[in-house]
N, C-alpha and C positions, 0 to 999 in steps of 0.2 A: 315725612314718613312717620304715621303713628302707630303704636303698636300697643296692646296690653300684654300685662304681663302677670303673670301667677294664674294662668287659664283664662284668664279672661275675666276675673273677678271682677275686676275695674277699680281693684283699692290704689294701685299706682298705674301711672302713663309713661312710657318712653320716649321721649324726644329725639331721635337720632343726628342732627343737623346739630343741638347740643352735645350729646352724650349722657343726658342728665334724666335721672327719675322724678316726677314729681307726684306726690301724694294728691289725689282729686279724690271727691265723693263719687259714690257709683254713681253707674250710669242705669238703672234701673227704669223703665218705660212706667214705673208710678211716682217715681220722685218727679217733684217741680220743677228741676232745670233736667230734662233728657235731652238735651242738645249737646252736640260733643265740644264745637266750636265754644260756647261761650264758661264751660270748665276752665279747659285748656290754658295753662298758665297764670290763671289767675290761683292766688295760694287760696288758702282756707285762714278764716278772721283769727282763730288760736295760733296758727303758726306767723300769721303776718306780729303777732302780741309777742311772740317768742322771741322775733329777730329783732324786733325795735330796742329790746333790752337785752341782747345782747352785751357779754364784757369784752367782744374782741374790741371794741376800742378805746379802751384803757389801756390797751398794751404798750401801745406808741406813747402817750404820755409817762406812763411808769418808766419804761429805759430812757425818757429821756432826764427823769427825775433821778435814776441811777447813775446816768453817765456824770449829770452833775453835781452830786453827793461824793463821787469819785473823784472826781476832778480836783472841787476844793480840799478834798484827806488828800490828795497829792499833794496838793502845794500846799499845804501845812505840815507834810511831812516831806518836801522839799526847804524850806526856810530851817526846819531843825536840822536839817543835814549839812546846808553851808554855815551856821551855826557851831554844827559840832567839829565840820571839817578848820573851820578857824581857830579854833579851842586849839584843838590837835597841833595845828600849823605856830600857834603861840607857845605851846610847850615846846615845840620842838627849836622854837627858834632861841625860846630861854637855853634847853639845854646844849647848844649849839657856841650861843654869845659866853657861857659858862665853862666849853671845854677852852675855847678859845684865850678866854681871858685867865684860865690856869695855867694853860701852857705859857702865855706871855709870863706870869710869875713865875712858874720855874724856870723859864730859861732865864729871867731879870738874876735869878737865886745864883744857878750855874755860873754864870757867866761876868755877874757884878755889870751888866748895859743892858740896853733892849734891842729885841731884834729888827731888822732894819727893815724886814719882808715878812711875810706872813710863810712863805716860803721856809726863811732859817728854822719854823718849827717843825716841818716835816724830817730833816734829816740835818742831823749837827754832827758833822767830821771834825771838829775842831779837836777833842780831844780822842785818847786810846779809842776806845770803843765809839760805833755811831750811836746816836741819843735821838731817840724820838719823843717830840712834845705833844706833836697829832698825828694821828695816822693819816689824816687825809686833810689837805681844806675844805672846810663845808662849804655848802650852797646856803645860800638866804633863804630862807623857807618864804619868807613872804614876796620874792624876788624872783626864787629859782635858778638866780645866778651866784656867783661867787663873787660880789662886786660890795663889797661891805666895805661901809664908811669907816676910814681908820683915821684915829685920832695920835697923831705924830710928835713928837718932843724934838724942839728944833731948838738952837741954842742962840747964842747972841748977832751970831756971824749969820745965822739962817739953815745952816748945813742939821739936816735933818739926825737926830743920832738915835733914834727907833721907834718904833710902836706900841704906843701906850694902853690905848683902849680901842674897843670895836663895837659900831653899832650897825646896825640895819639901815637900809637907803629905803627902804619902803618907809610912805608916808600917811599908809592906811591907821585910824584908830581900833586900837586894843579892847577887846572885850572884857579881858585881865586887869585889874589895876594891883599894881607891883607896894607892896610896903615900903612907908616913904617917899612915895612917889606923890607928887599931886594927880587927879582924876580929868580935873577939864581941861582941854587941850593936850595932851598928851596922846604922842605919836611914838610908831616902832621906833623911830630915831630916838626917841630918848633911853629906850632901855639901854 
């Protein structure tokens, strides 16, 4: 079913089986092609010029060139993140091993022994008043648990008489390197 449209000009044709307009040259009984059938969907030589250079198909190449310009700024600003998140996780563990190892000195001070548990620094009834050394026992930031290697003074016989020092049981390397420390091979255990 064909129709014209705009009175019958014949500057566009409707196709109704499409739904589509399509620009033809008239149909005028002096032009050279008055046949209707061989217009009829074929375009005109300028608009066929027009479509071939078309930019819709750069589109699909450009987002796919965005997506992966995207992609690699993420994972270059994922590496700085577990980066920073270790920074963070290495301070916290210094200042952790640092309340730790104060409180073992003041209670060494108090007391003239070391404590036998990590425990005797939360709460010391021994004398008048209770005495606190830590308010809490920490978790091992590189661990997440409370599972720190403690370093024990045990005497001739064997009988453990307390704890001297504490390090971390993670065996991951430091991004940190601690003054005095040597650099290669060093792990959270040594701090």
């Amino acid at each position: 079913m064909r129709r014209e449209a705009g009175g019958g000009s014949g500057l566009f044709r409707f196709v109704a089986a499409r739904g589509l307009w399509f620009p033809v040259p008239s149909l005028s009984p002096s032009s050279p092609r008055s046949t209707r059938h061989s217009t009829l969907g074929t375009p005109r030589p300028e608009l066929v010029a027009k479509t071939r250079h078309s930019p819709r198909g750069i589109v699909y190449p450009l987002l796919l060139g965005s997506i992966l310009v995207i992609g690699i700024a993420t994972a270059g600003v994922a590496e700085l993140w577990t980066t920073q998140v270790k920074r963070e996780k290495e301070e916290e563990l210094l200042f952790r091993l640092g309340e730790i190892r104060r409180a073992i000195v003041r209670y060494r001070a108090d007391h003239n022994r070391l404590p036998k548990e990590l425990k005797d620094l939360l709460e010391d009834k021994t004398q008048l008043q209770t005495r606190r050394y830590l308010r809490r026992i920490y978790a091992d930031p590189m661990t997440g648990k409370a599972d720190w290697d403690l370093k024990v003074v045990a005497d001739r016989a064997g009988v453990i008489s307390g704890i001297e020092d504490v390090h971390s049981k993670s065996a991951g390397r430091p991004l940190k390197s601690l003054p005095g420390k040597p650099t290669e091979g060093i792990t959270y255990k040594d701090w």
